[in-house]
C-alpha positions as a Markdown table, in Angstrom:
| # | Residue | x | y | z |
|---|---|---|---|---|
| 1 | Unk | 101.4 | 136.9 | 119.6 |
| 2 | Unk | 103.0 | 139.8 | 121.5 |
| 3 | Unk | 105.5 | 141.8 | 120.7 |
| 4 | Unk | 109.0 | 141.8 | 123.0 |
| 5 | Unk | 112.0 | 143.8 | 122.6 |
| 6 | Unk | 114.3 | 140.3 | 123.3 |
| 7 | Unk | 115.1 | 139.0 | 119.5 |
| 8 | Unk | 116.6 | 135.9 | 120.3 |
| 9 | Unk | 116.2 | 132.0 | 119.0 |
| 10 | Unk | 114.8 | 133.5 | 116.0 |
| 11 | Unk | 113.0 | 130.5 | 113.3 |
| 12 | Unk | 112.0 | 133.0 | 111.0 |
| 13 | Unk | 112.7 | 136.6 | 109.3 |
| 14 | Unk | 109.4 | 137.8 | 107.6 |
| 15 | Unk | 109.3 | 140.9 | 105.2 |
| 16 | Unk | 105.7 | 142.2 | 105.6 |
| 17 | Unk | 105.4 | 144.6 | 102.5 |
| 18 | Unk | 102.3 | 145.8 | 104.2 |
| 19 | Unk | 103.5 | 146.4 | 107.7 |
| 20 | Unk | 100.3 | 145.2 | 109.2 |
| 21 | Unk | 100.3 | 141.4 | 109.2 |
| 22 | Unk | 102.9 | 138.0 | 108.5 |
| 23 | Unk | 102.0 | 134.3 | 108.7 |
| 24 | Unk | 104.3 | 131.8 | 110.3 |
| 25 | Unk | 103.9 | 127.6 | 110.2 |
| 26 | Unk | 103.0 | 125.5 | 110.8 |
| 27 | Unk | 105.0 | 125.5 | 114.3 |
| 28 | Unk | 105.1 | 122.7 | 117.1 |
| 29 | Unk | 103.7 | 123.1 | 120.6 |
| 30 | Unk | 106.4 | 126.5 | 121.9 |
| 31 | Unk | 107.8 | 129.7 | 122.0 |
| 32 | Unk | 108.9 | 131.0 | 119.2 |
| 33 | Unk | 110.5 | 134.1 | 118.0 |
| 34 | Unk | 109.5 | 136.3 | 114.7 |
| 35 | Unk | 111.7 | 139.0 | 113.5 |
| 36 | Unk | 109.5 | 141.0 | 111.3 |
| 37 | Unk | 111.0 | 143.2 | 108.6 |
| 38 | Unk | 108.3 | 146.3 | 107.3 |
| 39 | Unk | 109.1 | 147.7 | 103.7 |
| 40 | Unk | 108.7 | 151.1 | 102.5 |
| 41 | Unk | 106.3 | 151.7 | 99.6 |
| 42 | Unk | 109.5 | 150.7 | 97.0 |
| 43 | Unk | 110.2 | 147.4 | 98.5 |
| 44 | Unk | 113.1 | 148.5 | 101.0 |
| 45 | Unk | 114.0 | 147.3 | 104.4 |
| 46 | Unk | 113.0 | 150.3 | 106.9 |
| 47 | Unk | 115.1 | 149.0 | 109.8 |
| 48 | Unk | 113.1 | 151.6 | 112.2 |
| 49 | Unk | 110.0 | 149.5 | 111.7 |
| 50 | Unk | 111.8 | 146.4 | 112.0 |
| 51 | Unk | 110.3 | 144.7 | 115.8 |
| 52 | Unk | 110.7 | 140.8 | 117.4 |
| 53 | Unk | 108.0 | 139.1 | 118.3 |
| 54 | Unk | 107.3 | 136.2 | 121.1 |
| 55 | Unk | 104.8 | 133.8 | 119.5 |
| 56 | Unk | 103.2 | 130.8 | 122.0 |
| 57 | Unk | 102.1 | 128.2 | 120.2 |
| 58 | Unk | 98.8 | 126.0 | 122.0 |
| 59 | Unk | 97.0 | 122.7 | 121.2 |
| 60 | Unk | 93.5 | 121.8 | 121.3 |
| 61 | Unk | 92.1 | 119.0 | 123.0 |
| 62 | Unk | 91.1 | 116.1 | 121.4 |
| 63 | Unk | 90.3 | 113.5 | 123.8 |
| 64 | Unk | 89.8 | 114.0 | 127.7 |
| 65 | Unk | 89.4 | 111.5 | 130.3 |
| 66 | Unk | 88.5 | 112.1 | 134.1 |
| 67 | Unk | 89.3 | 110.2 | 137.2 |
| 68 | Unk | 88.4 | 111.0 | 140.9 |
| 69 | Unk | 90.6 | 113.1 | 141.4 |
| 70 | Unk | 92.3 | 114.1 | 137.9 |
| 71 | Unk | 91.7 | 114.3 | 134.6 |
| 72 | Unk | 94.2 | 113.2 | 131.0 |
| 73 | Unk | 93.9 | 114.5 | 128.0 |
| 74 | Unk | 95.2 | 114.4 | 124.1 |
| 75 | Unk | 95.9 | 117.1 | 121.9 |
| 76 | Unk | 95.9 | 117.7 | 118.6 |
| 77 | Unk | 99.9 | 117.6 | 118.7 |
| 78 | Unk | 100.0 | 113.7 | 120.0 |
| 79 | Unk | 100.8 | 114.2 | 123.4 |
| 80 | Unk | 99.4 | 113.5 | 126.8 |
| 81 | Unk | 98.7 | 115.8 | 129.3 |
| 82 | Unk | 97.1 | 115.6 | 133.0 |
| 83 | Unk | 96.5 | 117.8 | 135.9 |
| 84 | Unk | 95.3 | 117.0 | 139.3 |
| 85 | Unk | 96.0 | 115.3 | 142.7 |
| 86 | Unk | 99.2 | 113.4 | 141.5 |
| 87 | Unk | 99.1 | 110.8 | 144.7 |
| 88 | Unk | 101.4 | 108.0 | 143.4 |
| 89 | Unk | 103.1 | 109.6 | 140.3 |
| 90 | Unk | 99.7 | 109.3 | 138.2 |
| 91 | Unk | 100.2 | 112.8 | 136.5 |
| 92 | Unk | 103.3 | 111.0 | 134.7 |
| 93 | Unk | 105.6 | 114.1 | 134.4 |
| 94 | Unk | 108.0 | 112.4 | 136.9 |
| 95 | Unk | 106.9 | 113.7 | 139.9 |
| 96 | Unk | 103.8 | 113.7 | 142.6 |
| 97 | Unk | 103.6 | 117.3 | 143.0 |
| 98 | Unk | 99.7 | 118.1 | 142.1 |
| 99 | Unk | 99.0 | 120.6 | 139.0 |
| 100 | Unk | 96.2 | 123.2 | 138.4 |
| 101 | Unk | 97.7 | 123.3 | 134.9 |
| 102 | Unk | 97.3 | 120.7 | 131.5 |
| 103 | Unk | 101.0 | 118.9 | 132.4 |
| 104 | Unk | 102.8 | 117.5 | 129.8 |
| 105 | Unk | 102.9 | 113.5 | 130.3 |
| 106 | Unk | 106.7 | 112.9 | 130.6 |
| 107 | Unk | 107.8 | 110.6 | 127.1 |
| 108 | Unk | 111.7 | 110.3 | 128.1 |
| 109 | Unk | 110.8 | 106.3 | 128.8 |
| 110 | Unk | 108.8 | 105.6 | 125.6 |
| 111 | Unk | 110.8 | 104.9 | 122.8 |
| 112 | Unk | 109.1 | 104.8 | 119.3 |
| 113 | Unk | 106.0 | 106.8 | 118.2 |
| 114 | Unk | 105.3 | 109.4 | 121.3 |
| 115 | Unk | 102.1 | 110.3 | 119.8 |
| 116 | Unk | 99.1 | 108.8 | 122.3 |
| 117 | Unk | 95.6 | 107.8 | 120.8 |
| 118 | Unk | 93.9 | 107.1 | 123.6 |
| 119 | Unk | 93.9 | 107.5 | 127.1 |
| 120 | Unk | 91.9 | 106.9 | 130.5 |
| 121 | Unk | 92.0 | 107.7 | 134.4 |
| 122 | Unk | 92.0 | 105.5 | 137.0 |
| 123 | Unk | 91.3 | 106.5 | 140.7 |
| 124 | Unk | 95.4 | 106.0 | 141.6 |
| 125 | Unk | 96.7 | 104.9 | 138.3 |
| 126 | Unk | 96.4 | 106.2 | 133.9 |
| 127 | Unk | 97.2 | 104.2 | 131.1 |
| 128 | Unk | 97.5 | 105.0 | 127.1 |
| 129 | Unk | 98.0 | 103.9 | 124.0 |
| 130 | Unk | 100.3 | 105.4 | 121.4 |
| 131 | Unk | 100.0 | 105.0 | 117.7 |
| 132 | Unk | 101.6 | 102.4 | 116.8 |
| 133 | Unk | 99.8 | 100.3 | 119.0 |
| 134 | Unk | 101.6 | 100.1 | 122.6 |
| 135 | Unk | 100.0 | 101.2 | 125.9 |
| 136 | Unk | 101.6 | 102.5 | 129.0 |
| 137 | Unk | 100.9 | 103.1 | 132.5 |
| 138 | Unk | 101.9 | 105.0 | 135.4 |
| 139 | Unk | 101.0 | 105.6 | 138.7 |
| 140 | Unk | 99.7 | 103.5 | 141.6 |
| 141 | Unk | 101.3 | 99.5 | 141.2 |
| 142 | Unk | 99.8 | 97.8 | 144.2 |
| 143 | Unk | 97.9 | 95.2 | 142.2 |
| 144 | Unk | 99.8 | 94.7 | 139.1 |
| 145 | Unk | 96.9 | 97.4 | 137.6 |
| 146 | Unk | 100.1 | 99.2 | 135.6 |
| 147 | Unk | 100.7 | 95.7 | 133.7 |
| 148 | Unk | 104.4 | 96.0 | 133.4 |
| 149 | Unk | 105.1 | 92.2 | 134.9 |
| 150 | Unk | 107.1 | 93.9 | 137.3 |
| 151 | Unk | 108.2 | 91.4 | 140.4 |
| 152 | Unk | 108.4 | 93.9 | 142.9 |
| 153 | Unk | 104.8 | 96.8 | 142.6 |
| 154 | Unk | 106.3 | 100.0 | 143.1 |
| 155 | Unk | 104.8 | 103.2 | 142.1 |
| 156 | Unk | 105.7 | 104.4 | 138.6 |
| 157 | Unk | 105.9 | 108.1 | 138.1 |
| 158 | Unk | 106.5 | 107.9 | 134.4 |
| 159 | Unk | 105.1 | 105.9 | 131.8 |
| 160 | Unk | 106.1 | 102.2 | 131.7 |
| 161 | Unk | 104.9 | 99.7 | 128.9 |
| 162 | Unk | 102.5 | 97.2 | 129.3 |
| 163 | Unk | 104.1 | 94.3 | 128.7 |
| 164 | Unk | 102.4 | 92.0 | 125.2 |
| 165 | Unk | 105.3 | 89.5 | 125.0 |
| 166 | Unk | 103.8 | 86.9 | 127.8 |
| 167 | Unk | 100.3 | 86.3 | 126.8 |
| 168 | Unk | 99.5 | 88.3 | 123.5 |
| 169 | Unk | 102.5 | 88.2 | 121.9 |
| 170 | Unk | 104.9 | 91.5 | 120.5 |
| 171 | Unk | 102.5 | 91.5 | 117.4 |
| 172 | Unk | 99.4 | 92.6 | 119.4 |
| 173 | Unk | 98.5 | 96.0 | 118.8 |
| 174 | Unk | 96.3 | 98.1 | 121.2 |
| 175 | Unk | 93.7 | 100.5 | 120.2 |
| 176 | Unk | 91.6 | 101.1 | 123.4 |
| 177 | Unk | 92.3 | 101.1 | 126.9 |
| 178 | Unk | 90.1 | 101.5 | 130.1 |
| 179 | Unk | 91.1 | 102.0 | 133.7 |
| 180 | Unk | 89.0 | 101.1 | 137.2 |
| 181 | Unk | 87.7 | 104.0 | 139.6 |
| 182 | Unk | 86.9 | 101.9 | 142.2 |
| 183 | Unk | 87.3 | 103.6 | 145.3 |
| 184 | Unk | 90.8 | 104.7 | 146.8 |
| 185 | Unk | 91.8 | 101.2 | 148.1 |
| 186 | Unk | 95.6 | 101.2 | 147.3 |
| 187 | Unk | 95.8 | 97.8 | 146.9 |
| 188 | Unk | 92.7 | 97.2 | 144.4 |
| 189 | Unk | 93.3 | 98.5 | 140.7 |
| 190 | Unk | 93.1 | 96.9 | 137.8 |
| 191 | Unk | 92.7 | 97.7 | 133.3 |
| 192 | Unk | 91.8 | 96.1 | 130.7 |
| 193 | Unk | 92.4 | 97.0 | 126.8 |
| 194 | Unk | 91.2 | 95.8 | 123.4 |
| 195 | Unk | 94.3 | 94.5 | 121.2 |
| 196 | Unk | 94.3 | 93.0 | 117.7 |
| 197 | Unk | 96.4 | 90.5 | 116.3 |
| 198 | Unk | 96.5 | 88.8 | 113.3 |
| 199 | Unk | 93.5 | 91.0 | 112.3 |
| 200 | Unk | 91.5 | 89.4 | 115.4 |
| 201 | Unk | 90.2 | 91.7 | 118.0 |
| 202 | Unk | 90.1 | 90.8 | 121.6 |
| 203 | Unk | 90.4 | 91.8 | 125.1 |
| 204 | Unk | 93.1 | 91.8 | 127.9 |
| 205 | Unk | 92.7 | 92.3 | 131.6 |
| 206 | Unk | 95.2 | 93.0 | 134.4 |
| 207 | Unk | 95.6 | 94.0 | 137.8 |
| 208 | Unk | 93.7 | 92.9 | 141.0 |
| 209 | Unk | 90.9 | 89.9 | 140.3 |
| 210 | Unk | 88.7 | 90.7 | 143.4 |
């Protein structure tokens, strides 16, 4: 927390009868701003000592997964993040610029639950699967290795969903999901992920066969 004389987009007031500390949250990933109020030994407002605070909310990792080249991760808040070479869009946030920085995976294309499980790093491609039992992938397309059933394979720079409907069906449910590193041939890439359906587990492949 650190204090800043700009008091704007406030979410909360907090009167601090002892002019040392306040508690806020539970917030979401952000910036935040806390107007804190100090009191005078009888309970009153002392507006000299009132002061705004910015407050940057983090995450904590839970899951990490490394390619190559760059590295995906999961935080505690749900979503994806990677940093890296983005050759191919396989940063997902839209773009192919490369990041030094966690990057927020871009969810603007994933309707439903936005909250990843899993994820994993290809050499050109990443895939992921949400909570309620979807996976997507972005990136490199050359072989089919994104699983979208796309007629035409052209890089994806956000997530698309790997398509169920043709050979598992729309009630298969993903829960793990692994990427190749092979190396960086373009046109070799492939995934595979374990899916259940009617309370059988099993395992689906897609991409290049070589």
């Amino acid at each position: 927390i650190t204090s800043d004389t700009a008091c704007t987009n406030v979410v909360s007031s907090v009167s601090d009868i002892s002019g040392r500390s306040a508690q806020v949250g539970p917030l979401a990933e952000g910036t935040y701003y806390v107007k804190l109020t100090a009191k005078n030994d009888a309970g009153v407002d002392t507006p000299a000592k009132n002061s705004c605070y910015k407050v940057e909310v983090g995450f904590a990792f839970v899951m990490l997964s490394a390619g190559p080249v760059h590295t995906c991760g999961i935080g505690n808040n749900g979503a994806a993040y990677c940093w890296g070479k983005n050759l191919y869009g396989k940063l997902g946030d839209g773009t192919i610029t490369d990041r030094s920085v966690p990057t927020k995976v871009s969810d603007s294309a994933i309707p439903g639950s936005k909250s990843f499980v899993h994820i994993d790093c290809g050499t050109n491609s990443t895939c992921a699967v949400t909570t309620d039992g979807r996976a997507f992938c972005w990136g490199n397309d050359r072989s089919g290795q994104l699983g979208n059933g796309a007629a035409t394979s052209a890089d994806q720079y956000l997530p698309t969903e790997v398509r169920r409907d043709i050979s598992l069906g729309e009630d298969a449910l993903f829960k793990a999901i692994a990427v190749n590193t092979m190396p960086d041939f373009a046109s070799e890439g492939g995934a595979c992920a374990i899916f259940t359906r009617e309370g059988i587990e099993g395992l689906s492949c897609w991409g290049s066969n070589s």
